[in-house]
N, CA, C and O atoms as a Tinker XYZ file with bonds, in Angstrom:
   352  protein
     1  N    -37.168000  173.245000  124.169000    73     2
     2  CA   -38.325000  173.586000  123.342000    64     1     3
     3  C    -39.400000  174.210000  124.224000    63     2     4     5
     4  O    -39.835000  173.494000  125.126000    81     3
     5  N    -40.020000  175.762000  124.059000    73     3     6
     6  CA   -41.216000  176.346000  124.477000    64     5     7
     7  C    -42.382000  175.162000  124.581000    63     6     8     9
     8  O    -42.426000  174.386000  123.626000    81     7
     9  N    -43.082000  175.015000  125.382000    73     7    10
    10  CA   -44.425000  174.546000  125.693000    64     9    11
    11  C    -45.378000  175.844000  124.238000    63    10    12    13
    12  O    -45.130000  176.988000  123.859000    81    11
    13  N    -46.131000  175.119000  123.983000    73    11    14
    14  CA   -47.047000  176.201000  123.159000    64    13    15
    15  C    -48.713000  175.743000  124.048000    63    14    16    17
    16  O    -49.334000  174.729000  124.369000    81    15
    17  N    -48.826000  177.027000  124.122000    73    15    18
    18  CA   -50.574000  176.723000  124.765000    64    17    19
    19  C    -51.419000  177.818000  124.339000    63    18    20    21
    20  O    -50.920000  178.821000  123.829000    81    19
    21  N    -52.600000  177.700000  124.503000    73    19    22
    22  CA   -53.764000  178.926000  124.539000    64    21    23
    23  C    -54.388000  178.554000  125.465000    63    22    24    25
    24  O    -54.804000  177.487000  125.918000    81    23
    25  N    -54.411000  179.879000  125.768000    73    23    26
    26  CA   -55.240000  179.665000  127.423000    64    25    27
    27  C    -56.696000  180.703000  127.285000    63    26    28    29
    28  O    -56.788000  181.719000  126.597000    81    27
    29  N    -57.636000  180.160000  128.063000    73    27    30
    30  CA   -58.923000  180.968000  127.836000    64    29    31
    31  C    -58.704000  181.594000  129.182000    63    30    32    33
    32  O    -57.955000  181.041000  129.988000    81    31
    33  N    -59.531000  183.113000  129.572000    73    31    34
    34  CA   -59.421000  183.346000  130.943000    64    33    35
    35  C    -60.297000  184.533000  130.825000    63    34    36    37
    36  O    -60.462000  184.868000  129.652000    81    35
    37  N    -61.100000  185.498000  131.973000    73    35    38
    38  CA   -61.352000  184.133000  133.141000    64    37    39
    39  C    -62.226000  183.445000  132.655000    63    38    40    41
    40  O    -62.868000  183.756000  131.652000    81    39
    41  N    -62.386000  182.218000  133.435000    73    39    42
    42  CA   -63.750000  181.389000  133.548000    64    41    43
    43  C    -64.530000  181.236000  134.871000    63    42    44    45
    44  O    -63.895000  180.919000  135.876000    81    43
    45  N    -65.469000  181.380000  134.921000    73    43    46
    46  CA   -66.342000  182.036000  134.111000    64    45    47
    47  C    -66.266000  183.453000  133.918000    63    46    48    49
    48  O    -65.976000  184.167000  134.878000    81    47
    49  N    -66.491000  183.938000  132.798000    73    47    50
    50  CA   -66.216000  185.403000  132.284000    64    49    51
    51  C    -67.317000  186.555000  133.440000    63    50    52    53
    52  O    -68.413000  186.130000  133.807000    81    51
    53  N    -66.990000  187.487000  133.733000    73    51    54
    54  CA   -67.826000  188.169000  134.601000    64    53    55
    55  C    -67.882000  189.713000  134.743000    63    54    56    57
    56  O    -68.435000  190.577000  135.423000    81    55
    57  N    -66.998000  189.576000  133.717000    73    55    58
    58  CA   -67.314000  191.556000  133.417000    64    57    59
    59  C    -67.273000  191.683000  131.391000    63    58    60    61
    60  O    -66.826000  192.619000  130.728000    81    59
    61  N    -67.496000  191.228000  131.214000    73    59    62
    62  CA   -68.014000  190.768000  129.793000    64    61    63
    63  C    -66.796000  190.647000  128.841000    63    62    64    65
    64  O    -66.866000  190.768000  127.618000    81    63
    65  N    -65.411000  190.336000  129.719000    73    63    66
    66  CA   -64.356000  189.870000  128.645000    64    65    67
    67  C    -63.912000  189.140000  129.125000    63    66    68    69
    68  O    -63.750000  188.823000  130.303000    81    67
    69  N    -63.341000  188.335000  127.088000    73    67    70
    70  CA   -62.902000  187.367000  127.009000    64    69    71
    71  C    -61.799000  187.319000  127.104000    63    70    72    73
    72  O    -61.692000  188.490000  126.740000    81    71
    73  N    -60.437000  186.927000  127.327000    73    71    74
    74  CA   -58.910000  186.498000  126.822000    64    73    75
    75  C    -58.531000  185.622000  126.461000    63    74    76    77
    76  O    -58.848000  184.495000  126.840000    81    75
    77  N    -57.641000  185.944000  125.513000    73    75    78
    78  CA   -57.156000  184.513000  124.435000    64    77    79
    79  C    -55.871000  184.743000  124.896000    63    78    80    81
    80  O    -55.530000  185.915000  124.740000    81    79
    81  N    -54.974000  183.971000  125.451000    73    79    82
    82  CA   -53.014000  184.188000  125.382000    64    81    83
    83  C    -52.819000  182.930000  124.898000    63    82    84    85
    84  O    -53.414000  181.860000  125.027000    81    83
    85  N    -51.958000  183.259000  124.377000    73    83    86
    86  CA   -51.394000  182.631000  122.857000    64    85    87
    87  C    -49.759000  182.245000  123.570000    63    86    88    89
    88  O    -49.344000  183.271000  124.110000    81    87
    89  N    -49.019000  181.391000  123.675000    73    87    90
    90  CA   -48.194000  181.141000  124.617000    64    89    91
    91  C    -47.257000  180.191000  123.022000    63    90    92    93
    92  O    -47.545000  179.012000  122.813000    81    91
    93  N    -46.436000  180.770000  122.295000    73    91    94
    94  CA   -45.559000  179.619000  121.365000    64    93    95
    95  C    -46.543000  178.770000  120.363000    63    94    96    97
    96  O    -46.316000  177.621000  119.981000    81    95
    97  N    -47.529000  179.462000  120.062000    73    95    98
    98  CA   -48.356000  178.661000  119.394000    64    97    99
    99  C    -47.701000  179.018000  117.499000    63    98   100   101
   100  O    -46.925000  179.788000  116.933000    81    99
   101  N    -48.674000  177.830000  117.140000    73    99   102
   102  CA   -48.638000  177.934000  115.037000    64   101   103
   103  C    -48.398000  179.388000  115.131000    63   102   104   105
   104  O    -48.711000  179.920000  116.196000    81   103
   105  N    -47.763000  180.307000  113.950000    73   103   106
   106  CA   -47.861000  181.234000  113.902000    64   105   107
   107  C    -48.737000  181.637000  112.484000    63   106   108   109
   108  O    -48.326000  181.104000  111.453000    81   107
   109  N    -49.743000  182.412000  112.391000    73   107   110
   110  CA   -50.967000  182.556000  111.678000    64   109   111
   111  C    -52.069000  183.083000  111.832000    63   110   112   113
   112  O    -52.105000  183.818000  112.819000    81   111
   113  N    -53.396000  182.985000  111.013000    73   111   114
   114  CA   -54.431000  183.590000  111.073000    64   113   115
   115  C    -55.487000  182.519000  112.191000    63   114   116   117
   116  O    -55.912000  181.457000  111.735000    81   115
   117  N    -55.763000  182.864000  113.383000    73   115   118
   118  CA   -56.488000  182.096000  114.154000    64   117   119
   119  C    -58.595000  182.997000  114.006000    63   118   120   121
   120  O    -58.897000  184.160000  114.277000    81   119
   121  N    -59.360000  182.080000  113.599000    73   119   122
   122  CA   -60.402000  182.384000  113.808000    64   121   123
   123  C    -61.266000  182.130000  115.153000    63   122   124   125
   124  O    -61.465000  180.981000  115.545000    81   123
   125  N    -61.631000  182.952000  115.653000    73   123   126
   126  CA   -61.956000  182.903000  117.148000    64   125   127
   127  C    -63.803000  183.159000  116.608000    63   126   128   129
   128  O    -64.208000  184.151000  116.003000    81   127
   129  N    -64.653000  181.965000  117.040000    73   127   130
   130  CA   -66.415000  181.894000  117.261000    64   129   131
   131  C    -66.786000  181.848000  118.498000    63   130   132   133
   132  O    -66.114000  181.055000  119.157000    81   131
   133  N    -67.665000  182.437000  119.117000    73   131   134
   134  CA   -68.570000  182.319000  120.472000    64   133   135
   135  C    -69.753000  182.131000  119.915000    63   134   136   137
   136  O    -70.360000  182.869000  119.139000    81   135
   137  N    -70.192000  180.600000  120.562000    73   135   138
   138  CA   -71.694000  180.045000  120.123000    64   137   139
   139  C    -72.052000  179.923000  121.781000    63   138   140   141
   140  O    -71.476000  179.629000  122.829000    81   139
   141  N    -73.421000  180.358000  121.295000    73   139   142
   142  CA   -74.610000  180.160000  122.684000    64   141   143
   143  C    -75.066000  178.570000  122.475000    63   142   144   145
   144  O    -74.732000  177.833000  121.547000    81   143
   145  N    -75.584000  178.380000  123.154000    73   143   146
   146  CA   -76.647000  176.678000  123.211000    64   145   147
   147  C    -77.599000  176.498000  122.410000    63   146   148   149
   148  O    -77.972000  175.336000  122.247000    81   147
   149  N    -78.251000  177.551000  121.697000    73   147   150
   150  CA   -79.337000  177.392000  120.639000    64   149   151
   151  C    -78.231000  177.444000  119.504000    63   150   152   153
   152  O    -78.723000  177.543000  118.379000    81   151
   153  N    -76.682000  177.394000  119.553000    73   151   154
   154  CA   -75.889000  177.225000  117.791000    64   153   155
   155  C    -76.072000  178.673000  117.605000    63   154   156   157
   156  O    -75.635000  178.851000  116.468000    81   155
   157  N    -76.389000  179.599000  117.974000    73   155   158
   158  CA   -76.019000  181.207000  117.292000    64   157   159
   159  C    -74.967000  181.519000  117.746000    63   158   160   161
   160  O    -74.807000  181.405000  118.962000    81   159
   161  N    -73.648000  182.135000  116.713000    73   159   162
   162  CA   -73.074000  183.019000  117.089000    64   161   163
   163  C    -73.104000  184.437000  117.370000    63   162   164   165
   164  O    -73.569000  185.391000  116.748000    81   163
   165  N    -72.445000  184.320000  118.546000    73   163   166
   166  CA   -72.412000  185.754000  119.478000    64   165   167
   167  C    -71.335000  186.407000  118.899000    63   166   168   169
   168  O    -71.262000  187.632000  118.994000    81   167
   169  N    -70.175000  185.533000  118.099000    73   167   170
   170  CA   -68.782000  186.659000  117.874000    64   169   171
   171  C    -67.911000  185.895000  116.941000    63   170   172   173
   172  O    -67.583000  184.803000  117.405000    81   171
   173  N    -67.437000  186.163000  115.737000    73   171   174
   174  CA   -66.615000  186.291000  114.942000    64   173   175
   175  C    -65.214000  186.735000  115.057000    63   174   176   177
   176  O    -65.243000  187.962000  114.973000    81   175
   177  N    -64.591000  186.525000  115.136000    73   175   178
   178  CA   -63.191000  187.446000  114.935000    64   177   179
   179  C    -62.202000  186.766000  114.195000    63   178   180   181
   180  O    -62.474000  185.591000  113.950000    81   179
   181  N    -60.855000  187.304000  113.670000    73   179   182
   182  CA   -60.098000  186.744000  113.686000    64   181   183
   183  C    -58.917000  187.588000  113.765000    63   182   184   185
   184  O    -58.774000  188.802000  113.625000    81   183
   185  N    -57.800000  186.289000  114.124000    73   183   186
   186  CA   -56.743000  186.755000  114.724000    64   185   187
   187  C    -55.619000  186.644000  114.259000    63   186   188   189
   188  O    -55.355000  185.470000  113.996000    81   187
   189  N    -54.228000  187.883000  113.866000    73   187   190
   190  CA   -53.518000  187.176000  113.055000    64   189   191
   191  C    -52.203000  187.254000  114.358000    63   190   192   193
   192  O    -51.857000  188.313000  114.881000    81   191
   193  N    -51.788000  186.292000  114.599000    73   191   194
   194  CA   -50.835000  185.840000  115.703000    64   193   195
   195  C    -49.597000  185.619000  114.875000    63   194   196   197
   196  O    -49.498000  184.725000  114.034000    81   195
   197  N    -48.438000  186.700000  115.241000    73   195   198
   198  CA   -47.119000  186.958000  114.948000    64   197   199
   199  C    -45.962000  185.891000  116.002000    63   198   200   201
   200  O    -44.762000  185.961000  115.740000    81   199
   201  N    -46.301000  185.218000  116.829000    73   199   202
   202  CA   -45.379000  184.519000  117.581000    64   201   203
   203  C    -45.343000  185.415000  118.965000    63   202   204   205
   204  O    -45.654000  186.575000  119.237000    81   203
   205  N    -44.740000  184.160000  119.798000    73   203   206
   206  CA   -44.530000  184.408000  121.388000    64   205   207
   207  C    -45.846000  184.421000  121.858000    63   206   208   209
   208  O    -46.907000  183.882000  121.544000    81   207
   209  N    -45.340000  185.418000  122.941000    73   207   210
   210  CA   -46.752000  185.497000  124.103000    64   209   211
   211  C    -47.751000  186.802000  123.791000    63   210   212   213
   212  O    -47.535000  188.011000  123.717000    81   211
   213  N    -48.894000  186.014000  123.651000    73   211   214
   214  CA   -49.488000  187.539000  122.916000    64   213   215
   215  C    -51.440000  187.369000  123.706000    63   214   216   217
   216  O    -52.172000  186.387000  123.578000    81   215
   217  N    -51.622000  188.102000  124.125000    73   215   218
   218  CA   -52.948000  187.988000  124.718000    64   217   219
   219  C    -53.700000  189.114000  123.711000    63   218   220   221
   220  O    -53.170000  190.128000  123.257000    81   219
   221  N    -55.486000  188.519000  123.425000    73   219   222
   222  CA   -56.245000  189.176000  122.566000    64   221   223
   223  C    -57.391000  189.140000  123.342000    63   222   224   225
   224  O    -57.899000  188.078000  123.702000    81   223
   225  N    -57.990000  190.624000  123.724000    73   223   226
   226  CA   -59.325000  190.549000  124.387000    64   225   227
   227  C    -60.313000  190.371000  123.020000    63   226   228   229
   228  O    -60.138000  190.377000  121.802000    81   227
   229  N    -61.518000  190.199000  123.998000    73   227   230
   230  CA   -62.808000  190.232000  123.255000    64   229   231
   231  C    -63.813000  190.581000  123.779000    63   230   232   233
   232  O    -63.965000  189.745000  124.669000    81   231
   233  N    -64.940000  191.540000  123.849000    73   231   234
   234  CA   -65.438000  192.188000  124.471000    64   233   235
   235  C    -67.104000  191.879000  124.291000    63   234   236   237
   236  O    -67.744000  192.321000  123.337000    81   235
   237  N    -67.697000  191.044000  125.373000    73   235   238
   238  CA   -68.917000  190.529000  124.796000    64   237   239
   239  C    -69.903000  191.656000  125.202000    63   238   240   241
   240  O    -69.602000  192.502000  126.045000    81   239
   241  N    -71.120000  191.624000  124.546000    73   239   242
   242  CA   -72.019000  192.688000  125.103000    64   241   243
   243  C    -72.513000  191.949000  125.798000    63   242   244   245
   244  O    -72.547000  190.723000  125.690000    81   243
   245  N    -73.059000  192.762000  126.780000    73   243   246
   246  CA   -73.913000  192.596000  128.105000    64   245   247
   247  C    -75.618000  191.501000  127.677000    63   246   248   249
   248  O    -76.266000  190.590000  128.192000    81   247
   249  N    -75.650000  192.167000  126.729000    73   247   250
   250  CA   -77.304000  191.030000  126.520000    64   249   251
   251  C    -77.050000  189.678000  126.495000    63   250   252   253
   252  O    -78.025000  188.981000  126.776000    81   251
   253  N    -75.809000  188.983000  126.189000    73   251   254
   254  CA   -75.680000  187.638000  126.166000    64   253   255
   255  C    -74.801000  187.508000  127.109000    63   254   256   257
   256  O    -73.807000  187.059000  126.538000    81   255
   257  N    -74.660000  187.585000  127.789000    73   255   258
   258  CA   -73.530000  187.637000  129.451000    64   257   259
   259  C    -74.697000  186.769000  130.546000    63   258   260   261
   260  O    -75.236000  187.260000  131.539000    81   259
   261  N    -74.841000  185.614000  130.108000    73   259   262
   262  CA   -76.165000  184.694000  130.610000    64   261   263
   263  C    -75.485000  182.833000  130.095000    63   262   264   265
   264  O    -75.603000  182.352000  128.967000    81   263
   265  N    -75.124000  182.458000  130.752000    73   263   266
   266  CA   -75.277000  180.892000  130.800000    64   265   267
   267  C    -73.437000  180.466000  129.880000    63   266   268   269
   268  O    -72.397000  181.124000  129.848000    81   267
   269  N    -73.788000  179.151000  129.300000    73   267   270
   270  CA   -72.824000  178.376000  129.041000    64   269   271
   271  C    -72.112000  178.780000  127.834000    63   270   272   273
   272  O    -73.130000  178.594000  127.167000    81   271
   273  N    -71.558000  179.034000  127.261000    73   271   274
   274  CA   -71.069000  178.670000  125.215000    64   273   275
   275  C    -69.300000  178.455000  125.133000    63   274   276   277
   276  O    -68.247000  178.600000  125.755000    81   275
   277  N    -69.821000  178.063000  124.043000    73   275   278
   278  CA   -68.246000  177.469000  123.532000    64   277   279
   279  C    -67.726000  178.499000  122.777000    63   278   280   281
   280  O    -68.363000  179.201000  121.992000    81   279
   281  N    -66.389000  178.579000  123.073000    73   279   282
   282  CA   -65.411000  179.517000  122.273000    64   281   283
   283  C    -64.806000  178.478000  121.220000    63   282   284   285
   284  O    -64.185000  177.493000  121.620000    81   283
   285  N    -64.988000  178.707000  119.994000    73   283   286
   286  CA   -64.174000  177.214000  118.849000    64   285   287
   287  C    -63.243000  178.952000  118.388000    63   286   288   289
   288  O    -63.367000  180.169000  118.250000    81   287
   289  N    -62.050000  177.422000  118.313000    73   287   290
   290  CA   -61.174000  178.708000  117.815000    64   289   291
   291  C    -60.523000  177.422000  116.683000    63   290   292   293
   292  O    -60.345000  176.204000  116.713000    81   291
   293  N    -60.326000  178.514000  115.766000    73   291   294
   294  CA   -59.932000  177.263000  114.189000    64   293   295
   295  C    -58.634000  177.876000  113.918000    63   294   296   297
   296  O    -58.475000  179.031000  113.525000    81   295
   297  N    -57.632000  176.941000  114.178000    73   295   298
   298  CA   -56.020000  177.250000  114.140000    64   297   299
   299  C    -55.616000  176.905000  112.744000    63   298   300   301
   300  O    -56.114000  176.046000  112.017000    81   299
   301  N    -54.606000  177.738000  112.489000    73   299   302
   302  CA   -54.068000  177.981000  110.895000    64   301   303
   303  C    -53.948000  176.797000  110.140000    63   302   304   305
   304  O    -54.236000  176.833000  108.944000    81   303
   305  N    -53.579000  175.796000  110.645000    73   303   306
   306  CA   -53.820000  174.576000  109.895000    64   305   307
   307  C    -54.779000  173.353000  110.441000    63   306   308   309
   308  O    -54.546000  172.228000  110.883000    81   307
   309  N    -56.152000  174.239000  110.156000    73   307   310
   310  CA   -57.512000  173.921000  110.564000    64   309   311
   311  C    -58.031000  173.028000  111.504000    63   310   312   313
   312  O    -59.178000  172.602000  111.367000    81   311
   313  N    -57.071000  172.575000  112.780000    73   311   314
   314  CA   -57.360000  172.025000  113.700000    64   313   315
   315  C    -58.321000  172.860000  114.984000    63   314   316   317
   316  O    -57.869000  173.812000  115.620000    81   315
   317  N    -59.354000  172.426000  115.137000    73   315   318
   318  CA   -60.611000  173.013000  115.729000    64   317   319
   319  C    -60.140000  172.693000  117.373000    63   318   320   321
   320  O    -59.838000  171.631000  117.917000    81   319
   321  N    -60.216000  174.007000  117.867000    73   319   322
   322  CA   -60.432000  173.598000  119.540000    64   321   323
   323  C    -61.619000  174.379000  120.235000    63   322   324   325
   324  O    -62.021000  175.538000  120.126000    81   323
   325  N    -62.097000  173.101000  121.128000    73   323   326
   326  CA   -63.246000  173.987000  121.654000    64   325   327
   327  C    -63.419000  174.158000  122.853000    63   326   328   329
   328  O    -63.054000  173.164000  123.480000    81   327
   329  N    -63.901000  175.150000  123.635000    73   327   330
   330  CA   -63.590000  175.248000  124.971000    64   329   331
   331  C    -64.820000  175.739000  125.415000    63   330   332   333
   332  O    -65.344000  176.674000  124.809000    81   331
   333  N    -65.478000  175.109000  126.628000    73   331   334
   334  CA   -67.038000  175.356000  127.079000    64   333   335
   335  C    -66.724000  176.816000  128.393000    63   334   336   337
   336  O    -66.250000  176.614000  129.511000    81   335
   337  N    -67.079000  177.999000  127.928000    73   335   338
   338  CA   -66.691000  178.975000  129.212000    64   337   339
   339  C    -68.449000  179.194000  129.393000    63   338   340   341
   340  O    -69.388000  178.881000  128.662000    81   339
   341  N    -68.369000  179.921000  130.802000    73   339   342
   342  CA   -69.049000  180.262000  131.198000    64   341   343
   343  C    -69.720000  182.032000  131.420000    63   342   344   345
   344  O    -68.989000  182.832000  132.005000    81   343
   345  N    -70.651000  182.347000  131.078000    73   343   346
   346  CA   -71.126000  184.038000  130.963000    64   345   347
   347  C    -71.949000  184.329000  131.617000    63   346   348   349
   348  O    -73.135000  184.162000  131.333000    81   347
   349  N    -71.255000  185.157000  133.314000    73   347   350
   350  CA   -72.145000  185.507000  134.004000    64   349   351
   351  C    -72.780000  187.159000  133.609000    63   350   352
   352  O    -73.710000  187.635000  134.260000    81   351
């Protein structure tokens, strides 16, 4: 049996992208949020993931490329993961 993972990369982010690889995961519509520390989102997306190994950039603008936020990503059968990256 495949390991299934999502991996965030890099951390801390430093040329203003994000990567999502998707490694055997649910196969489905994944919603990808970037929240800053004041709770605003910086980014919306979503993702529709066909199976296997599949990497999805995300391209932050430069004005918020400053401090801590969480990437929540809400998997097809609505289990929430959240991951604290860093934006130099």
């Amino acid at each position: 049996v495949s390991k299934s993972s999502l991996g965030i990369y890099p951390n801390p982010v430093t040329d203003g992208v994000i990567k999502l690889r998707f490694e055997n995961m649910e196969k489905g519509n994944y919603t990808v949020q970037l929240i800053n520390q004041l709770g605003q989102n910086l980014l919306s997306s979503s993702v529709n993931y066909e199976g296997g190994n599949f990497t999805k950039e995300f391209k932050i603008e430069k004005s918020v490329l400053n401090g801590c936020c969480t990437l929540k990503i809400i998997k097809p059968n609505n289990e929430i993961v959240r991951q604290k990256i860093i934006l130099n």
